[in-house]
MIDOSE-1310 file (N, C-alpha, C; in nm, 2 decimals, decimal comma, always signed):
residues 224
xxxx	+14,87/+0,35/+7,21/+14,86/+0,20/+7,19/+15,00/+0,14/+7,19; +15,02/+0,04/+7,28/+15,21/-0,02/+7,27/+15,21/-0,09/+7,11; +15,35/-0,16/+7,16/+15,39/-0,16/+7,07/+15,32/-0,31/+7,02; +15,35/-0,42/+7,12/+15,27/-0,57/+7,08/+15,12/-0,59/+7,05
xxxx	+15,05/-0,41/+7,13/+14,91/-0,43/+7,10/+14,86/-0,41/+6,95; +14,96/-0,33/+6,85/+14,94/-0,28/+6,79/+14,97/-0,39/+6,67; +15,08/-0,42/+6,70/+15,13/-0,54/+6,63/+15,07/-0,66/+6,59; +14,99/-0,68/+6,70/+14,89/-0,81/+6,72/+14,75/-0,74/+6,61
xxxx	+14,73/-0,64/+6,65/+14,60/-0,59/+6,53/+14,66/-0,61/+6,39; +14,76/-0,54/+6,35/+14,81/-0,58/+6,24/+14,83/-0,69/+6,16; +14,86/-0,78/+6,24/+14,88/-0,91/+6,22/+14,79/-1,04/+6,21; +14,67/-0,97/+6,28/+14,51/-1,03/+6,23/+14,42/-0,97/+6,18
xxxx	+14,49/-0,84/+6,11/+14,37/-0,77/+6,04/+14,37/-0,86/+5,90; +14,23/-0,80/+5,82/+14,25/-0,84/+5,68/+14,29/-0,73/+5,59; +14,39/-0,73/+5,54/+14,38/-0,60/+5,45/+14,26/-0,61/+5,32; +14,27/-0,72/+5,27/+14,12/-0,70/+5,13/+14,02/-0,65/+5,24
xxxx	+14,00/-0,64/+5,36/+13,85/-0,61/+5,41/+13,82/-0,50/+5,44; +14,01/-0,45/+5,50/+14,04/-0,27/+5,58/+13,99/-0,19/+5,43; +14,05/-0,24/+5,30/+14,03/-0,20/+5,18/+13,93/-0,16/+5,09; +13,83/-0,29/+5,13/+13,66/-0,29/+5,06/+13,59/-0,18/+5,22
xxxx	+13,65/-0,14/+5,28/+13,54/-0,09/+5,38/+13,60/+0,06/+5,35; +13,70/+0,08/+5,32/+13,82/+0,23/+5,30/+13,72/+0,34/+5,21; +13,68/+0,42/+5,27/+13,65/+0,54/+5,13/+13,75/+0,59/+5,03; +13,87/+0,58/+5,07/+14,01/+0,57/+4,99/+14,12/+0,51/+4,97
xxxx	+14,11/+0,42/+4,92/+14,19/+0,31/+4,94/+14,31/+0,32/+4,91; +14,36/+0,41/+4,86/+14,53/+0,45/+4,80/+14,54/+0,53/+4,91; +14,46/+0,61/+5,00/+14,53/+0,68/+5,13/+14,52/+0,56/+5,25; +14,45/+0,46/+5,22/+14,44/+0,34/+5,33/+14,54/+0,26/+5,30
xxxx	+14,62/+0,23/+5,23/+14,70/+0,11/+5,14/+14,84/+0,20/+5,20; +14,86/+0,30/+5,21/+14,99/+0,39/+5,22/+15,02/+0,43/+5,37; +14,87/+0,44/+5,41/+14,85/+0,41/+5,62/+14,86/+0,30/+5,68; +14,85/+0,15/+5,62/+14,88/+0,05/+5,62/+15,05/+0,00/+5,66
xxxx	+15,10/+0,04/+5,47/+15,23/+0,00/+5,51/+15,28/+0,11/+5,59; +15,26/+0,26/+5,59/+15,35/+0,30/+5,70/+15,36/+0,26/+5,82; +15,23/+0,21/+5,84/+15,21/+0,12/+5,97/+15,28/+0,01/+6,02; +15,28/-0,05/+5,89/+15,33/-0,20/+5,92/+15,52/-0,16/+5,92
xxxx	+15,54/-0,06/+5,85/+15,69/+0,00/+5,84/+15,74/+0,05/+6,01; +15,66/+0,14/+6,05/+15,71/+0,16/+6,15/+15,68/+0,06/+6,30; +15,60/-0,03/+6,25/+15,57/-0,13/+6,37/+15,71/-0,24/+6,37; +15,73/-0,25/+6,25/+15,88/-0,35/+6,20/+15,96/-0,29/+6,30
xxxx	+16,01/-0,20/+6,26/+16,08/-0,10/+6,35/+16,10/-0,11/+6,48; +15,99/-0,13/+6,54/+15,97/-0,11/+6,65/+15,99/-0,28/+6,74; +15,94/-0,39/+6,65/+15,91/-0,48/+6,72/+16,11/-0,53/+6,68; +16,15/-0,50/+6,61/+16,29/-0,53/+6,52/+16,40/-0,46/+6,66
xxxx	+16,35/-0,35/+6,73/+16,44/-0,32/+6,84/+16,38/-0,37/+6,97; +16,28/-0,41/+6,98/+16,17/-0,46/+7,13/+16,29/-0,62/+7,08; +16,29/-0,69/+6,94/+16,39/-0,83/+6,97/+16,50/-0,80/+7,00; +16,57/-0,68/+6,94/+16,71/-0,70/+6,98/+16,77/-0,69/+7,14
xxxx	+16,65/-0,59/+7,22/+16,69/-0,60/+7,33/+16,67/-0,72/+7,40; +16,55/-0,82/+7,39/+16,49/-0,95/+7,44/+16,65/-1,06/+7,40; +16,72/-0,98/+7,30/+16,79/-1,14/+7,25/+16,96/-1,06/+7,35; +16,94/-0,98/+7,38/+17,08/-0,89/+7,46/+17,04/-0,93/+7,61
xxxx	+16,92/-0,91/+7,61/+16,85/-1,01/+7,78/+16,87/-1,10/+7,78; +16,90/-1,20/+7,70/+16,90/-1,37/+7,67/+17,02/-1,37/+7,67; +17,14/-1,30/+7,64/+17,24/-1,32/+7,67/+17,29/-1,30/+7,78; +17,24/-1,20/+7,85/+17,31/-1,16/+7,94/+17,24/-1,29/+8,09
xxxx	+17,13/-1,28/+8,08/+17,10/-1,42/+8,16/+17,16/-1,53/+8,12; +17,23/-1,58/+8,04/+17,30/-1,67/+7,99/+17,42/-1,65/+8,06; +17,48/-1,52/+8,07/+17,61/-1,53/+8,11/+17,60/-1,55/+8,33; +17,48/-1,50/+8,32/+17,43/-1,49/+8,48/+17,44/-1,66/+8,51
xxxx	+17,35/-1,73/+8,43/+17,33/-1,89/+8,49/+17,47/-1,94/+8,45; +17,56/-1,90/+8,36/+17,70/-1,97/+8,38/+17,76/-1,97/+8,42; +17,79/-1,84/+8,50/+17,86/-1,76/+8,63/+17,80/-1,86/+8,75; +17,66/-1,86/+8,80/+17,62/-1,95/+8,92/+17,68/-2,07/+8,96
xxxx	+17,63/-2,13/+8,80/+17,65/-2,26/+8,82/+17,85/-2,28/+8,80; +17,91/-2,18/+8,79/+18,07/-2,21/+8,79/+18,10/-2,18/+8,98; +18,04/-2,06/+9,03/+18,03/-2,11/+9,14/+17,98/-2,16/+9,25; +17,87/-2,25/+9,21/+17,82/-2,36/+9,26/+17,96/-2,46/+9,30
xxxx	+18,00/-2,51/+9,14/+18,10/-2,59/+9,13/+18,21/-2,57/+9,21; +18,26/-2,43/+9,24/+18,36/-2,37/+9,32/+18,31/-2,45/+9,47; +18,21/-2,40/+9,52/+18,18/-2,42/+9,66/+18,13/-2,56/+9,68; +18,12/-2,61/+9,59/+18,12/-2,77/+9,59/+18,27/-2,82/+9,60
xxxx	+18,37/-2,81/+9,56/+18,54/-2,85/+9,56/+18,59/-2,82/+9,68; +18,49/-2,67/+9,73/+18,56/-2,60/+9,89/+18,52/-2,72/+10,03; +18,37/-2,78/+9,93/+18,31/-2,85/+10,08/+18,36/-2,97/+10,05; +18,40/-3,03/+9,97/+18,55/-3,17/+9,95/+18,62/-3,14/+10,05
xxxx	+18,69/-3,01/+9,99/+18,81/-2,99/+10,08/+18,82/-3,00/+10,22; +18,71/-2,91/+10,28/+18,65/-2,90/+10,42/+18,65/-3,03/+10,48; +18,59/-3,12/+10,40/+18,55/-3,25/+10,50/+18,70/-3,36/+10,49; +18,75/-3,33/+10,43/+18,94/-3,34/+10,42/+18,95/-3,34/+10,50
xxxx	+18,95/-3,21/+10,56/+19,03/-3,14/+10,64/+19,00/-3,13/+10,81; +18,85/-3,24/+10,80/+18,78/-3,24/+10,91/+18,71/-3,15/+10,92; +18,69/-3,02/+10,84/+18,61/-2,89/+10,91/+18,44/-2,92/+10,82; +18,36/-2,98/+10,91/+18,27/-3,04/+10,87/+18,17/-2,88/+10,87
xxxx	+18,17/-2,79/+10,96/+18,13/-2,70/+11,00/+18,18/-2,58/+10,83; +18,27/-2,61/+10,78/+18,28/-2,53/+10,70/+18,22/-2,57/+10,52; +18,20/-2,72/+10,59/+18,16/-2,82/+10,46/+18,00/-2,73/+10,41; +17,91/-2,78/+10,61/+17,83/-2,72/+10,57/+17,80/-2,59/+10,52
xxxx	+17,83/-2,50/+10,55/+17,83/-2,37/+10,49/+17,90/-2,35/+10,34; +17,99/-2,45/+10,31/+18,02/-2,40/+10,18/+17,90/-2,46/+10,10; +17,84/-2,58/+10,14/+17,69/-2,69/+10,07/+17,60/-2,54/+10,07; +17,58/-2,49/+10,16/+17,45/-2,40/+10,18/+17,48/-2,28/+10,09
xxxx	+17,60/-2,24/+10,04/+17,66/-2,15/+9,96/+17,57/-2,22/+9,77; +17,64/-2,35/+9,78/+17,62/-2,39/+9,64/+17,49/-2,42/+9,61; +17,42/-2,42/+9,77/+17,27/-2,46/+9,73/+17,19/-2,31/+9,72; +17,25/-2,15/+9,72/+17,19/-2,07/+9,69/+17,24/-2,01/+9,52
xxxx	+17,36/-2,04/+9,53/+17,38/-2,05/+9,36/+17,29/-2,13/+9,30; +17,25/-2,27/+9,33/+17,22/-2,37/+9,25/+17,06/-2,30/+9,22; +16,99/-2,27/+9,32/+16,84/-2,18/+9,32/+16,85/-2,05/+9,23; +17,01/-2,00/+9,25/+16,94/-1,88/+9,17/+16,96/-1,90/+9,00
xxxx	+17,04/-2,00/+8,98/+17,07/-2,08/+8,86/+16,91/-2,10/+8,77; +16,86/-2,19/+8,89/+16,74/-2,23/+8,83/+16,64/-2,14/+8,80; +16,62/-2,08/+8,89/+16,54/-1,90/+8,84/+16,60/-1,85/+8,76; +16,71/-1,86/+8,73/+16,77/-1,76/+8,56/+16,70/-1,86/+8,45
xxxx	+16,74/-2,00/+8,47/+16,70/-2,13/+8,37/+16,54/-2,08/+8,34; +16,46/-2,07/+8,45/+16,33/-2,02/+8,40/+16,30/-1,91/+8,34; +16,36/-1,80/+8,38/+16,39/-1,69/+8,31/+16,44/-1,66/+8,16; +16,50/-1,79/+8,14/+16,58/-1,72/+8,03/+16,51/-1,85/+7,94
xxxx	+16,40/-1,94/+7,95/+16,32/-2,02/+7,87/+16,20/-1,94/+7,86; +16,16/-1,81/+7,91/+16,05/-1,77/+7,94/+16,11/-1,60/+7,82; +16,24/-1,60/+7,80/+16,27/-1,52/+7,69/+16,31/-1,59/+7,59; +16,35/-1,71/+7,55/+16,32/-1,81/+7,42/+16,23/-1,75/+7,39
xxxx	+16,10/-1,84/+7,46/+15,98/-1,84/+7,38/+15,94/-1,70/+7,31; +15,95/-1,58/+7,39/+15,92/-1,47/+7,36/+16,03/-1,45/+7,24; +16,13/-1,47/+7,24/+16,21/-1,41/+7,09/+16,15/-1,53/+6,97; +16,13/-1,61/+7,02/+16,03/-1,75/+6,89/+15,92/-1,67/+6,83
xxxx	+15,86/-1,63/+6,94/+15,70/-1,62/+6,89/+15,71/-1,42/+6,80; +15,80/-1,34/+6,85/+15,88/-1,20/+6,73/+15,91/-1,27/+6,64; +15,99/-1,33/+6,62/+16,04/-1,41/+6,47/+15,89/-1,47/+6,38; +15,85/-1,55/+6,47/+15,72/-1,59/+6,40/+15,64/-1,48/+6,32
xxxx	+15,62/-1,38/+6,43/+15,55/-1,28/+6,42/+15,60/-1,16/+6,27; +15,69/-1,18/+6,30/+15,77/-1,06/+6,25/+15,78/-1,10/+6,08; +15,79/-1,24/+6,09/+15,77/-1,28/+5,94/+15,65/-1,29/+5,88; +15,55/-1,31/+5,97/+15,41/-1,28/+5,94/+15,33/-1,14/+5,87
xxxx	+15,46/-1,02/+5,94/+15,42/-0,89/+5,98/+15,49/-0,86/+5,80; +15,59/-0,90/+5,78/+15,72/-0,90/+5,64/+15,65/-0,92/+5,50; +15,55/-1,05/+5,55/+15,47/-1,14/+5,46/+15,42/-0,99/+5,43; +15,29/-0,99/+5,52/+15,18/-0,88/+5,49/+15,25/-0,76/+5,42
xxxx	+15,35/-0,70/+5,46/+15,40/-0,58/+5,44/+15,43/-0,59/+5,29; +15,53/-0,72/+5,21/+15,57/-0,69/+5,09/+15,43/-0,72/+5,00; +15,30/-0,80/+5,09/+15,20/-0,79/+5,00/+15,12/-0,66/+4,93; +15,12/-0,62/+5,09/+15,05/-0,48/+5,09/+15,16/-0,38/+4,99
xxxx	+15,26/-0,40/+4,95/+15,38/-0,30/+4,88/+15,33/-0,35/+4,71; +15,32/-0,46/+4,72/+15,30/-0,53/+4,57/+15,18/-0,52/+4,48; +15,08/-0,51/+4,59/+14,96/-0,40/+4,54/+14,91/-0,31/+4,53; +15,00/-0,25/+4,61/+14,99/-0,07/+4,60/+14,94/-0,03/+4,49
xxxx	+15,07/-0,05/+4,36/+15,07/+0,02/+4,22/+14,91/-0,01/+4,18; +14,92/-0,17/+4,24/+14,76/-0,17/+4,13/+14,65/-0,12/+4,21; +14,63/-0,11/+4,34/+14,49/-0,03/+4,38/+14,54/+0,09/+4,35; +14,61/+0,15/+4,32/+14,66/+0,28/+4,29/+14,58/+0,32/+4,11
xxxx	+14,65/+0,28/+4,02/+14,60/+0,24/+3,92/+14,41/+0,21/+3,90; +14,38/+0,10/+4,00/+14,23/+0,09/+3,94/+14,16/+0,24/+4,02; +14,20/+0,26/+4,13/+14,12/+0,40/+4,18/+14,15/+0,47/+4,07; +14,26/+0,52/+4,03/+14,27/+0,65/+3,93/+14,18/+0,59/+3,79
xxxx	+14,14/+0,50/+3,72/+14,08/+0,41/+3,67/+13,94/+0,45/+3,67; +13,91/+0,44/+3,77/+13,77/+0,43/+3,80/+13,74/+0,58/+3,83; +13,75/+0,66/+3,90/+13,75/+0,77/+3,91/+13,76/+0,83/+3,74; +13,85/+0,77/+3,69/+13,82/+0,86/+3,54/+13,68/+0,80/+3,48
xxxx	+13,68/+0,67/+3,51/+13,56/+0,63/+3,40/+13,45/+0,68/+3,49; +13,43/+0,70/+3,59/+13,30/+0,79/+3,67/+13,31/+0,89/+3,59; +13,38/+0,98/+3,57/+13,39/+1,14/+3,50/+13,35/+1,14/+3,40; +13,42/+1,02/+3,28/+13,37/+1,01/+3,18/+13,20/+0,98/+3,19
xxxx	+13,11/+0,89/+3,27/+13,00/+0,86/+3,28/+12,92/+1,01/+3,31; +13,00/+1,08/+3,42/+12,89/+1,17/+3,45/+12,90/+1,30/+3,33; +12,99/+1,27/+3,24/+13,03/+1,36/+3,13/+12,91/+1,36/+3,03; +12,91/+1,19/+3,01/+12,80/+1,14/+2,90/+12,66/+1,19/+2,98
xxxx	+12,66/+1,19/+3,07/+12,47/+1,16/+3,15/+12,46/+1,34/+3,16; +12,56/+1,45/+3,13/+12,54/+1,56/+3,09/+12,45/+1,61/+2,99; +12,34/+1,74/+3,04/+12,23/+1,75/+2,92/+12,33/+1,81/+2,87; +12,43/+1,89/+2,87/+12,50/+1,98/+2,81/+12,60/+1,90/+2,64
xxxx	+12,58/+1,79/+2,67/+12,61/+1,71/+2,54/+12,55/+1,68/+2,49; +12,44/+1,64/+2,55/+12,26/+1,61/+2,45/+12,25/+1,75/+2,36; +12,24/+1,85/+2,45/+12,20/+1,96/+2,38/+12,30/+1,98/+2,22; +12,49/+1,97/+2,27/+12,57/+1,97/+2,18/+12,55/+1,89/+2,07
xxxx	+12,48/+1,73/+2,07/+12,43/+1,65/+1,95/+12,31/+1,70/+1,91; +12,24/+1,80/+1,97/+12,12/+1,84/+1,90/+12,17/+1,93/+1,79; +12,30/+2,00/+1,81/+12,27/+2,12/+1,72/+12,35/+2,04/+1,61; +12,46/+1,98/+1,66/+12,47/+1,89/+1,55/+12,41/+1,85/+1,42
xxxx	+12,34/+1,80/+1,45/+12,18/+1,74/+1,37/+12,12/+1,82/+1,33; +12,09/+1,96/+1,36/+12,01/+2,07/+1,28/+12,16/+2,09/+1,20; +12,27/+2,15/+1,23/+12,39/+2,18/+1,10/+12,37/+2,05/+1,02; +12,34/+1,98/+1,01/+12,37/+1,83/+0,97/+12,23/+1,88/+0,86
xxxx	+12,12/+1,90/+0,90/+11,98/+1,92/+0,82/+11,99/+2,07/+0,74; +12,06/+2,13/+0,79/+12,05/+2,23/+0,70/+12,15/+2,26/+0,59; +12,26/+2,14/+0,61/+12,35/+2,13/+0,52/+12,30/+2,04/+0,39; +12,21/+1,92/+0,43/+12,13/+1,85/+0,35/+12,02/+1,95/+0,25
xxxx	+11,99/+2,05/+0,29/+11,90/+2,16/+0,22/+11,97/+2,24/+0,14; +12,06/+2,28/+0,21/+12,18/+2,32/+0,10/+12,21/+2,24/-0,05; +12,24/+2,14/+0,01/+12,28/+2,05/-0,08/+12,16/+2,02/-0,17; +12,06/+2,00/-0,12/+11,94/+1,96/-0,19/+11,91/+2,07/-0,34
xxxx	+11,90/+2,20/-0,28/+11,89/+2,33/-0,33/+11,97/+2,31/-0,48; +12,14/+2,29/-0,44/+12,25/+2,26/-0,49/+12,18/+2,17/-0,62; +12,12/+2,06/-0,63/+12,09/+1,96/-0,69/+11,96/+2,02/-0,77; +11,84/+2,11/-0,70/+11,76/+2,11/-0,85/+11,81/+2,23/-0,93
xxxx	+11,92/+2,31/-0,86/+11,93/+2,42/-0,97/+12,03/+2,33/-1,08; +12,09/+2,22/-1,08/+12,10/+2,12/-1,19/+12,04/+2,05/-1,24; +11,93/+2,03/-1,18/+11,88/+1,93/-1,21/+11,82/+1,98/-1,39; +11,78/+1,86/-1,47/+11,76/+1,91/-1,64/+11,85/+1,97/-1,69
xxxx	+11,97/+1,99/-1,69/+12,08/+2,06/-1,76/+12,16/+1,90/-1,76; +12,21/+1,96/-1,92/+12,28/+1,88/-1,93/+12,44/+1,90/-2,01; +12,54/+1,82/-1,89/+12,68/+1,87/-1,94/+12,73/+1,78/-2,05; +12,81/+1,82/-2,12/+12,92/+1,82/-2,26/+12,92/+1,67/-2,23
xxxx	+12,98/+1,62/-2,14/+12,96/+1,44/-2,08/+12,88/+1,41/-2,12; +12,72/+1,48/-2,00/+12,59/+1,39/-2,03/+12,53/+1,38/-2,20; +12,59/+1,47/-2,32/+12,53/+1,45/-2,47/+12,62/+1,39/-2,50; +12,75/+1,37/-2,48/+12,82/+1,26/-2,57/+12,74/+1,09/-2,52
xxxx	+12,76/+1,13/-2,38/+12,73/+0,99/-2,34/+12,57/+0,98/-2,39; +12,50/+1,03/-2,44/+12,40/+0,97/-2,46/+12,41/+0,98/-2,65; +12,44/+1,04/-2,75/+12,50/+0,95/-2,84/+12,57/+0,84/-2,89; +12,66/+0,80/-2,76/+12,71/+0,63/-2,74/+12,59/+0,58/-2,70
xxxx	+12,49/+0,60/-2,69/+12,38/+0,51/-2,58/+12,32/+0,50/-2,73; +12,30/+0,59/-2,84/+12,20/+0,60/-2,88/+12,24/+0,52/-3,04; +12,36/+0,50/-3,04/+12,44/+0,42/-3,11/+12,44/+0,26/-3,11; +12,47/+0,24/-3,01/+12,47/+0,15/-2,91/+12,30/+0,08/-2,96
xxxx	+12,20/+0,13/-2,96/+12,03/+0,13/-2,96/+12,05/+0,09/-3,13; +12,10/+0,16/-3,24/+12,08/+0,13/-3,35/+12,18/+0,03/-3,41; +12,26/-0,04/-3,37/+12,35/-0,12/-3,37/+12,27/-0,28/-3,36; +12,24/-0,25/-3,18/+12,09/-0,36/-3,20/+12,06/-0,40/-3,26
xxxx	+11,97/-0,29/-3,33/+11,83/-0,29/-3,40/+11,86/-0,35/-3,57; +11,97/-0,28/-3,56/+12,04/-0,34/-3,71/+12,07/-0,47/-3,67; +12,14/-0,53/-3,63/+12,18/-0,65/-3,59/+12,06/-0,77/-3,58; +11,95/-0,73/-3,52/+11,84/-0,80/-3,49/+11,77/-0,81/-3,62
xxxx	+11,78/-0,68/-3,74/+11,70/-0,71/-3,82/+11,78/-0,80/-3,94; +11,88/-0,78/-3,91/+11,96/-0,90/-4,00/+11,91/-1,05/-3,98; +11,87/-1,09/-3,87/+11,91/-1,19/-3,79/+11,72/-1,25/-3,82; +11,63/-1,15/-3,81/+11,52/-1,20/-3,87/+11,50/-1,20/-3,99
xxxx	+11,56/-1,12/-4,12/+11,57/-1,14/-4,24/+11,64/-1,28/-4,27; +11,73/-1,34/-4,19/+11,81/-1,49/-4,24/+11,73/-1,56/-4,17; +11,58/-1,56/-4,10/+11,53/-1,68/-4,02/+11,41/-1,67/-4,10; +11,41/-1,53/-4,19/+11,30/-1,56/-4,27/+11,32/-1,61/-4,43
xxxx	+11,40/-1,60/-4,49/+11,48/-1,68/-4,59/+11,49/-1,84/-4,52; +11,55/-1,89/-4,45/+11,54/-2,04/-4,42/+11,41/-2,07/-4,41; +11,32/-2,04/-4,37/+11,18/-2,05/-4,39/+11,11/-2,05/-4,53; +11,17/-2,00/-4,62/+11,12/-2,02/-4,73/+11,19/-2,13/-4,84
């Protein structure tokens, strides 16, 4: 493929579309800019020689037209001098400089345009390239991203972890049995704690009862 054909693809492709269509997009994103890296390259030396052509036809139409001017002063002189015969010939001289002038003039507007439309291009090609550079990191990142959370997914949708929370749940139930076990060989015993604390309770109960029977002996006295 040359070098402007390739340049020209580059330059109207989409990369979000080369991207969403890519089975890998961090190996498509890195074939991209090397692409776009070495096309720079290439279109960056295709200008320099176009703009060394531009010069050098520059220096060709200056040269003409200086002797044009020459053989223009010779045919003055000529008809001075009477030598009409030499006038003509020196006119037919300036009138082939003056033609080849004009064919460089076209030539060298027909290499303008072409170094305009590289520049154009080339900044187009610059654009794309530091885009495609600035998103690298991040398609980079969400592929590795995503590739982990698939893993993680097909990790969970594993029987081999179902099975692992099964046995879970049976250690889980047979520790509850344990424990259970644990609890009636206590159960009706009672510790040094549990008899004090129920002598405060049972204190606590005749304190009441005293209190209350005070309290209806003075409601039965006002009553009488």
């Amino acid at each position: 493929m040359g070098i402007f054909s390739r340049f020209s693809d580059i330059i109207n492709s989409n990369i979000n579309s080369l991207l969403d269509k890519a089975e890998d997009p961090e190996k498509m994103v890195r074939l991209i800019i090397q692409e776009m890296e070495d096309t720079l390259v290439e279109v960056r030396s295709a200008s320099a020689k176009t703009i060394a052509s531009k010069k050098e036809v520059s220096a060709q139409i200056s040269k003409f037209e200086r002797e044009a001017s020459d053989w223009e002063a010779k045919a003055e002189l000529a008809i001075n001098k009477d030598r009409e015969d030499l006038a003509r010939a020196a006119l037919q001289e300036k009138k082939k400089c003056e033609d080849a002038a004009t064919s460089l003039n076209r030539e060298f507007a027909v290499i303008e345009e072409q170094i305009s439309k590289l520049q154009d291009e080339t900044a187009q090609l610059q654009e794309k390239l530091a885009d495609a550079k600035a998103r690298q990191k991040t398609i980079i990142m969400r592929q590795k991203t995503a590739s982990s959370r698939l893993e993680v997914k097909k990790s969970l949708d594993n029987s081999k972890i179902d099975n692992a929370m099964g046995r879970f749940e049976q250690y889980e139930r047979k520790i509850d049995d344990l424990e259970s076990q644990v609890d009636a060989y206590d159960l009706g015993k009672k510790t040094l704690n549990d008899e004090f604390a129920e002598l405060e309770a049972d204190g606590k109960v005749e304190d009441e009862l005293a209190a209350l029977k005070k309290k209806m002996q003075a409601k039965s006295s006002k009553a009488k």
